[in-house]
C-alpha positions in Angstrom: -6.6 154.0 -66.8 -7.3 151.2 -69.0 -5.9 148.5 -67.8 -6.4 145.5 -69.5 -5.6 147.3 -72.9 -2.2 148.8 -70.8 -1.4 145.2 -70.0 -2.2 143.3 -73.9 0.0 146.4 -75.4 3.2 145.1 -72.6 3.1 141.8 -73.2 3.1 142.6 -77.1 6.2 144.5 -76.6 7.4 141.4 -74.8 6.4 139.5 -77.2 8.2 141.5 -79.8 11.8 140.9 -78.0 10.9 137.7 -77.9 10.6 137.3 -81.8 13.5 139.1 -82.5 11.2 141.6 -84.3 13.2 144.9 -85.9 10.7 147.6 -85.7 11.2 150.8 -86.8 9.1 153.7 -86.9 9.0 157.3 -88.6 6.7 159.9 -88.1 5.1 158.7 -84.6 4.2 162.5 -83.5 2.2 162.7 -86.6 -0.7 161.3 -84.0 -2.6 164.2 -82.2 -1.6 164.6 -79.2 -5.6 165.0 -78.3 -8.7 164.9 -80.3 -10.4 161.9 -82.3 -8.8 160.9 -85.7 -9.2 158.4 -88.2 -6.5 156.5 -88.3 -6.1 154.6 -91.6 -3.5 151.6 -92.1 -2.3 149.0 -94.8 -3.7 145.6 -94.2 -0.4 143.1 -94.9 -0.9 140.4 -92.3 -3.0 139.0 -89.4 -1.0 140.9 -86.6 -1.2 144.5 -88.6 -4.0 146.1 -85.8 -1.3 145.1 -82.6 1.8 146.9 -85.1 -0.4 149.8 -86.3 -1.3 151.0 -82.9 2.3 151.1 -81.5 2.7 154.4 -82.7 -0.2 155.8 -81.1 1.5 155.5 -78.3 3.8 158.3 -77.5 1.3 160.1 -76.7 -0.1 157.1 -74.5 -3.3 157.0 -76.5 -5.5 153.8 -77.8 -7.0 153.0 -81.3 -10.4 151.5 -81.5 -10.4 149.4 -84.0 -13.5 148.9 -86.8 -13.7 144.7 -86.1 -16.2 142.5 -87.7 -18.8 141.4 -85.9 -18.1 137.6 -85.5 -15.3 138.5 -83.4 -17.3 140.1 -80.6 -19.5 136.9 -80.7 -16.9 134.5 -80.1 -16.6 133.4 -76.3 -13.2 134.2 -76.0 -12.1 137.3 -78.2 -15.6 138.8 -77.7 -15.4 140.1 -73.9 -11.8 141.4 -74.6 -13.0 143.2 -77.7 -16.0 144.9 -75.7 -13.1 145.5 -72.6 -10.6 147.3 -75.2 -13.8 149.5 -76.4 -13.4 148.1 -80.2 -16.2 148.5 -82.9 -17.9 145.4 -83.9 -19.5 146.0 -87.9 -22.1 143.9 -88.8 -21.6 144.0 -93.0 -25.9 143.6 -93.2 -26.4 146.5 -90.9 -23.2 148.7 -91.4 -25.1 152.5 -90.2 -24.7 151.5 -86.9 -21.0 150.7 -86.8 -20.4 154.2 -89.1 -22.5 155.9 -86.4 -21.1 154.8 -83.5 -17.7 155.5 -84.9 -18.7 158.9 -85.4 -19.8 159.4 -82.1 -16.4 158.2 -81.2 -14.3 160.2 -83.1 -16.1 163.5 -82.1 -15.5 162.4 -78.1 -11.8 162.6 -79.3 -10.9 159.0 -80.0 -8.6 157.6 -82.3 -10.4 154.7 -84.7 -9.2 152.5 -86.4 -9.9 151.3 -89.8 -8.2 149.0 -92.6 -9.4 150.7 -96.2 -8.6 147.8 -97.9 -11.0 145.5 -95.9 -8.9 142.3 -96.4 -5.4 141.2 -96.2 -3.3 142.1 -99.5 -2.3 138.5 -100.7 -0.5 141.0 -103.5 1.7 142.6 -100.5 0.4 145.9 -102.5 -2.3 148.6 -101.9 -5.6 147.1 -102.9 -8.5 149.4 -103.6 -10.0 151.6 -100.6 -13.4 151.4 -99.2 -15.0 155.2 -98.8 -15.7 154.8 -95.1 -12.7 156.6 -93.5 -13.4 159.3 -95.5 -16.8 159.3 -94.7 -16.4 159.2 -91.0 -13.6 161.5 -90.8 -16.3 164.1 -92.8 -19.0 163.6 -90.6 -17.2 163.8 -87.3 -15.3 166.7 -88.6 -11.6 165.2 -87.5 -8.2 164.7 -89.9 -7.4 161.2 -91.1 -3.9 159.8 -90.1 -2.3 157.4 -92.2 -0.2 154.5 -90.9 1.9 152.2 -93.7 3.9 149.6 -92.7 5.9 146.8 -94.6 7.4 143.5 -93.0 4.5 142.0 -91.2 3.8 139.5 -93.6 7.0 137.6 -93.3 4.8 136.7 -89.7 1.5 135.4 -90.2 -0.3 136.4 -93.4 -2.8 134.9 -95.0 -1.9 131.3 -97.2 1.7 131.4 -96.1 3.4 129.2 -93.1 3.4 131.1 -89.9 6.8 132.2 -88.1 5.7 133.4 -84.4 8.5 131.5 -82.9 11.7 133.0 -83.4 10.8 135.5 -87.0 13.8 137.8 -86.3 12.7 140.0 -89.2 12.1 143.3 -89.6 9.5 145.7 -89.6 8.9 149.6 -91.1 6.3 151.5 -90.3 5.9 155.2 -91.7 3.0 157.8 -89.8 1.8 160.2 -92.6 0.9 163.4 -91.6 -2.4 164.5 -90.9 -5.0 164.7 -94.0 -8.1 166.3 -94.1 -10.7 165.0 -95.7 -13.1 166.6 -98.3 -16.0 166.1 -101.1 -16.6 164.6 -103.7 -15.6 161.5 -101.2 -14.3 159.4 -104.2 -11.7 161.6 -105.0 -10.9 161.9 -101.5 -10.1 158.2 -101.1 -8.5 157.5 -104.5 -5.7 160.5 -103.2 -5.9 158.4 -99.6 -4.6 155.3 -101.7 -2.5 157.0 -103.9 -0.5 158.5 -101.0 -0.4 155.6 -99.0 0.7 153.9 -102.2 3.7 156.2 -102.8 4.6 155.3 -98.9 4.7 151.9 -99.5 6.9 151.9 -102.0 9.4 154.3 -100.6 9.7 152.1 -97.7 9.1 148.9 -99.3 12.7 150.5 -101.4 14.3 151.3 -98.1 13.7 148.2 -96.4 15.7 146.6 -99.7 18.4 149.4 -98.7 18.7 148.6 -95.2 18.3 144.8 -95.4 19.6 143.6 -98.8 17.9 142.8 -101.8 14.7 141.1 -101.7 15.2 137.0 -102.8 13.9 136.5 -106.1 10.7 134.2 -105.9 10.3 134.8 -102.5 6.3 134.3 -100.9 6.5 137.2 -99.1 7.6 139.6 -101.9 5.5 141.1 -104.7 5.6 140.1 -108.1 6.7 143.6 -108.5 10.1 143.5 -106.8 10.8 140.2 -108.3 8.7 137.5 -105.7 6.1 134.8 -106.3 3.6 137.0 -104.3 0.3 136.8 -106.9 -0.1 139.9 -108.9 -2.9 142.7 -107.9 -5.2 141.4 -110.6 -4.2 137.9 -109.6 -4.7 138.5 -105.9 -8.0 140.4 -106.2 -9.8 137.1 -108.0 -8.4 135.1 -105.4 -10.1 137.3 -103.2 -13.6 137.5 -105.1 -13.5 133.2 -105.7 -13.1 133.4 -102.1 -16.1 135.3 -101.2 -17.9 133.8 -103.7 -17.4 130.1 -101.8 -18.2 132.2 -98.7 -21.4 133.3 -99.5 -22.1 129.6 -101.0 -21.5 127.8 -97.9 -23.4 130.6 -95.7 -26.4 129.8 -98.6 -26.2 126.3 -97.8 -26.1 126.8 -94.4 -29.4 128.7 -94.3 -30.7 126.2 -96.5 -31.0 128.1 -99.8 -28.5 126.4 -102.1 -30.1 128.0 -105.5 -27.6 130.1 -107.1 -29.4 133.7 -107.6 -28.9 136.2 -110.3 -27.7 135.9 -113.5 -26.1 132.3 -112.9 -29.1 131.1 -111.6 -31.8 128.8 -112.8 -34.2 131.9 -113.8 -31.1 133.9 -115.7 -31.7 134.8 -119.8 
């Protein structure tokens, strides 16, 4: 029995009263019941890894979650991330992670992976990396799709957080089980496309069940009438981002001379 993962996943629930969170969710005993899976969710806001592995539950199982590296290295997150047997990717050395992922799924455990890599500023599906496909090919085991809507109006990234008192609520919808195949491209764009189609069917509920989204609202896409940046718009942000990112680590290794084309030896 694992304890210390037992005991994070009932103070979340606790926690969950405590907010006032609504959560609903469909399609729970989509999870095997034994047997590793990949289990592929949505990446909205900061608290999407402790909601996507609630339905995992009823069949008392854990995910193990695909975590960058930096995370295991910090003194306080690290020791619980090694305790809760999560996967710790190093982005320069990304075989191991894949492989020990593998080995993971064909012991018969559940990992997890976000496709998308970063939050959605967009609130929409963002392109998918291959890797679940990948994994789920190599270890032989059926992908499992978790989308959820609602956890942005939380903590997500560049808007206020609401832990306090939130009251809002969230949907979460358990696809069922997908196998993968080759070519793997293909694969994943039919992996986004469903999990596309499942957002916005619930994103449509949700306005059903909880009124109309407020026009210009931060936590609504452009698409359903809020001031949430556009795909396009949110995928720049994301690349200025990284761009900075890499800057600062440049600087920081003491190599500030822009390579490649907008470098001082470009045509």
């Amino acid at each position: 029995m694992e304890l210390l993962y037992t005991g994070i996943i009932g103070f979340a629930r606790t926690l969950f009263k405590v907010q006032g969170l609504d959560i609903t969710i469909r399609g729970e005993r989509n999870f095997p019941e034994v047997g590793g899976a990949v289990v592929v969710i949505n990446h909205t806001g900061y608290f999407d890894f402790v909601y996507g592995g609630i339905p995992a539950r009823v069949h008392k199982r854990f995910i193990r979650y695909m975590a960058k590296v930096e995370v295991f290295e910090h003194p306080v997150t690290g020791p619980i991330m090694r305790e809760l047997k999560h996967i710790p990717v190093d982005r320069t050395a990304g075989k191991a992670s894949f492989d020990e992922a593998v080995t993971r799924l064909k012991a018969g455990e559940l990992v997890g992976v976000f496709p998308e890599a970063t939050i959605s500023r967009s609130f929409e599906i963002k392109g998918f990396k291959s890797g679940a496909v990948r994994m789920a090919l190599e270890a032989g085991v059926p992908i499992i799709t978790v989308t959820l809507w609602g956890s942005q109006r939380v903590w997500t990234k560049g808007l206020p957080k609401k832990l306090l008192r939130p009251k809002v609520p969230i949907l979460m919808e358990v696809g069922e089980p997908m196998q993968a195949y080759e070519p793997v491209d293909e694969c994943t764009e039919e992996l986004r496309s469903r999990m596309k189609a499942t957002l916005e069917r619930v994103q449509e509920e949700y306005a059903q069940r909880y009124g109309p989204y407020p026009p210009g609202a931060n936590w609504v896409p452009a698409r359903l009438g809020g001031s949430a940046p556009t795909l396009e718009e949110a995928t720049a942000l994301d690349e200025a981002e990284h761009a900075e990112r890499m800057r600062r680590r440049a600087v920081a290794e003491g190599d500030d001379a822009p390579k490649g084309p907008a470098g001082p030896d470009a045509p």
